[in-house]
C-alpha positions as CSV (number, residue, x, y, z in Angstrom):
1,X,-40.7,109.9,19.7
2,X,-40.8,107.3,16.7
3,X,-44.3,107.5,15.2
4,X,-45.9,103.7,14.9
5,X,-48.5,102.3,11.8
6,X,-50.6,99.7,12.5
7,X,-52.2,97.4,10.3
8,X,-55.8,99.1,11.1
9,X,-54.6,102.4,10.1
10,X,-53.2,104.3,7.3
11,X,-51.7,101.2,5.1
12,X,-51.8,97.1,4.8
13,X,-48.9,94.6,4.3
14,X,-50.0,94.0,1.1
15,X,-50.0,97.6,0.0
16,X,-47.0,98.3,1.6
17,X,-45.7,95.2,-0.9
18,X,-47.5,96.3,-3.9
19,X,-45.6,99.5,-3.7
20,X,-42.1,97.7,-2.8
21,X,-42.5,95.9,-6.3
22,X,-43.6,98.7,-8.3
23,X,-40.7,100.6,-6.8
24,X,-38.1,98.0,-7.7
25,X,-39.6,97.6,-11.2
26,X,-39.2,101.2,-11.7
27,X,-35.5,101.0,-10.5
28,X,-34.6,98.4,-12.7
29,X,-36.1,100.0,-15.7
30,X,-34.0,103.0,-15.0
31,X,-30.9,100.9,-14.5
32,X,-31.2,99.7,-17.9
33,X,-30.9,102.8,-19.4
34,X,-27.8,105.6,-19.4
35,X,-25.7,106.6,-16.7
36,X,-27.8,109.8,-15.8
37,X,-30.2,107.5,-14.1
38,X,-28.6,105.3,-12.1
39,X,-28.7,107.6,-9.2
40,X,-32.5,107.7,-9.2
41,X,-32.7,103.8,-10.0
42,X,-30.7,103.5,-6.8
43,X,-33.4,105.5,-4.7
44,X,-36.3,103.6,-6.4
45,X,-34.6,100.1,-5.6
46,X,-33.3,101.0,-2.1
47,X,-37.0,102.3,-1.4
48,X,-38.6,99.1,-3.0
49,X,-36.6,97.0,-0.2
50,X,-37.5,99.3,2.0
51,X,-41.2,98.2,1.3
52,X,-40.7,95.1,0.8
53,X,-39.3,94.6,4.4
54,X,-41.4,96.9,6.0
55,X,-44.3,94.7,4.9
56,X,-43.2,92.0,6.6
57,X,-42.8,93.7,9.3
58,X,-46.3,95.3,9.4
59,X,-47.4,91.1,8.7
60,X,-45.8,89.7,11.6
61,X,-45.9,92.7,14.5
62,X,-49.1,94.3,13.0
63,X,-47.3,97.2,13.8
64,X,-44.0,98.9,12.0
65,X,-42.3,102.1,13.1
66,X,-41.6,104.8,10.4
67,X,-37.9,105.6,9.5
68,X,-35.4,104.8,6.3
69,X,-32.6,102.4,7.9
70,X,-32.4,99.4,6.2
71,X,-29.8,98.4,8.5
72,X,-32.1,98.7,11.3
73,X,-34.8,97.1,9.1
74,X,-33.1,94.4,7.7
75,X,-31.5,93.7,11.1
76,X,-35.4,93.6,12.7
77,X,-36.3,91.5,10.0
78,X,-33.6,89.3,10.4
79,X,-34.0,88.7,14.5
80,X,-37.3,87.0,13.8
81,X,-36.0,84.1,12.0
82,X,-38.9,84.6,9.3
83,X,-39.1,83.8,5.7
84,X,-39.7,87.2,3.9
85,X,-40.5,85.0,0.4
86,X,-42.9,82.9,2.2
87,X,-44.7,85.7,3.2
88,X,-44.7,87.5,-0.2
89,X,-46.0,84.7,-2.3
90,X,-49.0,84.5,0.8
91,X,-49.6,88.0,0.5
92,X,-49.1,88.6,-3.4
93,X,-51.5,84.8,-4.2
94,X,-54.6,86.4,-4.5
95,X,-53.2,89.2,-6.8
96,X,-51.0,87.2,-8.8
């Protein structure tokens, strides 16, 4: 059985954001460097989406379920006819 966050739980959207940018930041630093890296960059930035979605997700169902896919995230994403940036820039205002 797929194991479910809530909002009132363990984690926020806005966390769950937070770490998606920190992530990606991280990636990119390491993509600027030598070849060596570029496979850890790739897990940083592919994690950082992951985040990123997944806090949307967590926004609009107040609920997410746990797992890796971004197919399956991006595709769940993409079925509500949202606007992810929207939704970043509300969730990021009071930080940024």
């Amino acid at each position: 059985m797929t194991r479910k966050f809530k909002t009132n739980e363990e984690i926020s959207p806005r966390e769950l954001v937070q770490y998606g940018l920190d992530h990606l930041g991280a990636g990119a630093t390491l993509f600027k460097g030598t070849p060596e890296h570029y496979d850890s960059a790739g897990y940083l930035i592919h994690i950082g989406y992951e985040c990123l979605l997944k806090g949307w997700w967590l926004y609009q169902d107040k609920e997410i379920e746990s797992g890796h896919s971004l197919l399956k995230i991006c595709a769940r994403n993409h079925n509500t006819n949202s606007r992810v940036g929207i939704f970043l820039s509300v969730t990021l205002s009071d930080d940024c």
